[in-house]
N, C-alpha and C positions, 0 to 999 in steps of 0.2 A: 162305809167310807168315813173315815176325819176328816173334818173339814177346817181345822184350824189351819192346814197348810195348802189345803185343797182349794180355798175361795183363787189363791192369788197363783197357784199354779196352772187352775185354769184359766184364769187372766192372761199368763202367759203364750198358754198355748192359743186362745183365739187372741193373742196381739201377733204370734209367729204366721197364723195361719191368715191374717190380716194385710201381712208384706208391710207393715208401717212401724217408727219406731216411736218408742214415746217420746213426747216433749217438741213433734216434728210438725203436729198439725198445722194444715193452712184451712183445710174444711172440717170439720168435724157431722158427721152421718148419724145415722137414725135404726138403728137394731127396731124392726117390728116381730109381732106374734107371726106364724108362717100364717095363720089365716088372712090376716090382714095385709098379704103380698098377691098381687094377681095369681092367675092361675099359671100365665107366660111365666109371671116372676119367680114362682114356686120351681117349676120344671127347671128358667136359666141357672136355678141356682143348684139344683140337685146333680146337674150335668156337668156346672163347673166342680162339684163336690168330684163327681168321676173321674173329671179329666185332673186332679191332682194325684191321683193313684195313677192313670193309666201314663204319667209324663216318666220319661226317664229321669227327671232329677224332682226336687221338692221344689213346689211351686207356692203361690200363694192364689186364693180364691180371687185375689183383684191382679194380678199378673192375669191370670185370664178374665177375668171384667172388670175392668174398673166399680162398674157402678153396682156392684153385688155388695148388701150388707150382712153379716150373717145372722138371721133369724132366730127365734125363742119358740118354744112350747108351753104357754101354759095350760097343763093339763087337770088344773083345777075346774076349767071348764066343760071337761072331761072326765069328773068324778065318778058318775055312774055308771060308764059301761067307757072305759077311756079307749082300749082295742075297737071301738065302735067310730072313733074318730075320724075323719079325711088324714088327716095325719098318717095313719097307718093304714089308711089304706090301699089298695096293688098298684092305685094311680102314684102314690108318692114313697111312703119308706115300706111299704107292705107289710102284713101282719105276722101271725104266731109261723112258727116254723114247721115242718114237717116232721112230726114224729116218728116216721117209717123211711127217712130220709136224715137221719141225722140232726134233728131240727134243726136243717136247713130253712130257712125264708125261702120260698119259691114264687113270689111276686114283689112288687115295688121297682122301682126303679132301680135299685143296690140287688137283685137276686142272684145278678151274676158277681158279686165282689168277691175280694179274693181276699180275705184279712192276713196279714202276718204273722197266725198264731199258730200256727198246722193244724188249721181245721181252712176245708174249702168251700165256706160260706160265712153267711152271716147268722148266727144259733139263735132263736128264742123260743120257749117252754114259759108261755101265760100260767101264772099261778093257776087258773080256776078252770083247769083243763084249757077247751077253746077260747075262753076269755081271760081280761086281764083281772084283776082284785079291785074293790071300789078305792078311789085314790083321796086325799083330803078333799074338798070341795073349797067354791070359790067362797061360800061365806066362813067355812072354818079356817081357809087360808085368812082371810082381813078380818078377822077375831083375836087372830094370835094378838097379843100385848107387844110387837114389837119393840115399839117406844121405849118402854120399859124395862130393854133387857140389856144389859152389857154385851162385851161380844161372846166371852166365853156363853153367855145363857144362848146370846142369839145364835153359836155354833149348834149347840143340844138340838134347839128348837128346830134349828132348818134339817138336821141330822132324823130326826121325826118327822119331819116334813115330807125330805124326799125320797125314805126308805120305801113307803109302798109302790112307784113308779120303778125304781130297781128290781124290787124282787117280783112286781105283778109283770114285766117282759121276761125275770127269766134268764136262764142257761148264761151265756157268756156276761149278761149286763152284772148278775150278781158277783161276778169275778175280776181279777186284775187284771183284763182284758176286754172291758165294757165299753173302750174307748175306739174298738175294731167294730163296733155297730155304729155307722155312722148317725145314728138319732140319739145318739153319747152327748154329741154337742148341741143339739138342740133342745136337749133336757136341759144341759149344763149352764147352755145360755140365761137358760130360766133363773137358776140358781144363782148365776152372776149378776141379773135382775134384781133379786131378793135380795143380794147384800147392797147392790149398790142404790136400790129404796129405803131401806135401813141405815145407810152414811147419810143421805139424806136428812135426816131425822134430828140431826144437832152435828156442830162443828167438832164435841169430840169423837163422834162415832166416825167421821169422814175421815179421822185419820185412830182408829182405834184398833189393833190387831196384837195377839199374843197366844198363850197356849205353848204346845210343845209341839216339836217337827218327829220327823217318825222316828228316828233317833233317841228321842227324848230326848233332846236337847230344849230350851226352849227359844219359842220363834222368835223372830225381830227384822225387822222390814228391811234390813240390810242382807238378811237371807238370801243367794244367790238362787235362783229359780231356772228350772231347764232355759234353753236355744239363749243363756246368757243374760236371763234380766233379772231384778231385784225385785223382792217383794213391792218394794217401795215406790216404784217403776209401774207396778198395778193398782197401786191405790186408788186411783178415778179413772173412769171410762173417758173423761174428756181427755186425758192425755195418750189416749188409745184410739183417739181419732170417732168416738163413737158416744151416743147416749143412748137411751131406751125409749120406746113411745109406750104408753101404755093399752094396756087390751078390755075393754068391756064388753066380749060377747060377738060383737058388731061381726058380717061378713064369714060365719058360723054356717057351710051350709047342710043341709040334712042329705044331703048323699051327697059321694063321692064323683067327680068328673070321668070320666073316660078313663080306660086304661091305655097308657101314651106315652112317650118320650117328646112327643112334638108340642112345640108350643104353640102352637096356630092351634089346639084345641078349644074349642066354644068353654067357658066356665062353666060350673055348677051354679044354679039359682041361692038363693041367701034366703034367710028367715032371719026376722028380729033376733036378739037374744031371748033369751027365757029369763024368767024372774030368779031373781039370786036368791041361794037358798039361806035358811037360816040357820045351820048348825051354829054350835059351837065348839069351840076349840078352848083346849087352858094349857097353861103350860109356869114350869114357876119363873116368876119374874124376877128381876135384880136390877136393881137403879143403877141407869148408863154414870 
């Protein structure tokens, strides 16, 4: 995937999938890591994830809860065995798919979804057979040189970043249809994390965007973007009603809860985090 036009489209789609318009805020919310949401919190929010497929019209995730924000993956915490995660596991999005079934998903929450692609499941084929491929880690993710990259380099890098999470789930994620597994935006959220800690970083990155759109044309924040809004229009998460919390490990736990739709289920126990490792990461840099 490009991400020159891809950061602010999917901006778009969780400002659509939000029910909020920019520039409307009177609250402004808190996107967390899904580990860092109860176990209740997790399930309310996977069910409202449901009930936007099973409604007869298009709804928004806060049309059916208000108080629902939609959550991130960082799977850097996840590097070494990330298909080993709660994340993926039958309690929440479920894991590799069934080889002898289409690589159908046959557990998680989503095993019965029905995507709109003509296939009657949700597909994944784990690179490494029954496993996924090792993903960056959390210390070669905050190694990269952000600071010091413009946005074309910061495009590259994040494009390297988050290629082995696409291709270690596999079958539909590596295709223009990766957005029919609903863990499409719980990557993605990650990814709209990453840039919007990168705006962060100086006042001209917060407003810094260009490249070319798929057209070849080149882009520019007056670019109209799907369900009717402007690049320009996603430029910051605060006019989208939302910011990020960050994640250090915390609330991590070593097995997975119950397998359940109910939210009355007891949590999984927690462990500390584990010490951050120290790879490193390089990538070439270019002064913002």
């Amino acid at each position: 995937m490009q991400f020159n036009n891809a950061f602010a489209l999917v901006g778009a789609l969780l400002l659509a999938a939000s029910g909020v318009q920019a520039d409307t805020c009177t609250t402004v919310g808190q996107r967390r890591e899904f580990r860092q949401l109860t176990h209740t919190e997790r399930l309310t929010f996977l069910n409202a994830v449901k009930a936007l497929q099973a409604g007869p019209v298009r709804k928004s995730l806060q049309a059916i809860d208000p108080s629902i924000m939609h959550p991130y993956w960082d799977w850097a915490y996840d590097y070494r065995l990330p298909d080993d995660s709660i994340i993926l596991s039958p309690a929440y999005y479920g894991g590799n798919g069934n080889p002898n079934n289409n690589q159908c998903v046959p557990d998680g929450v989503f095993a019965d979804w029905k995507p709109n692609n003509g296939k009657d499941c949700i597909g994944r084929r784990f690179s490494n057979g029954n496993h996924m491929q090792i993903v960056i880690s959390w210390g070669e993710l905050r190694s990269v040189p952000f600071a010091n990259l413009n946005y074309q380099s910061f495009n590259t890098a994040i494009e390297r970043v988050v290629r082995p999470v696409e291709v270690g789930i596999g079958d539909q994620f590596t295709l223009n249809r990766s957005a029919d597994d609903p863990i499409f935006f719980l990557h993605h959220a990650f990814v709209d994390k990453l840039w919007a800690d990168w705006q962060k970083m100086s006042a001209s990155k917060a407003t810094s965007y260009g490249g070319s759109n798929y057209d070849g044309q080149p882009a520019t924040q007056t670019d109209v973007l799907g369900y009717g809004y402007k690049v320009e229009d996603v430029m910051d998460t605060r006019n989208l009603c939302y910011t990020y919390v960050d994640y250090n490990g915390e609330n991590n736990p070593t097995t997975a809860p119950p397998t359940t739709n109910s939210p009355t289920t007891t949590p999984p126990t927690t462990t500390p985090p584990t010490t951050t490792p120290t790879d490193s990461y390089s990538t070439t840099s270019t002064s913002s």
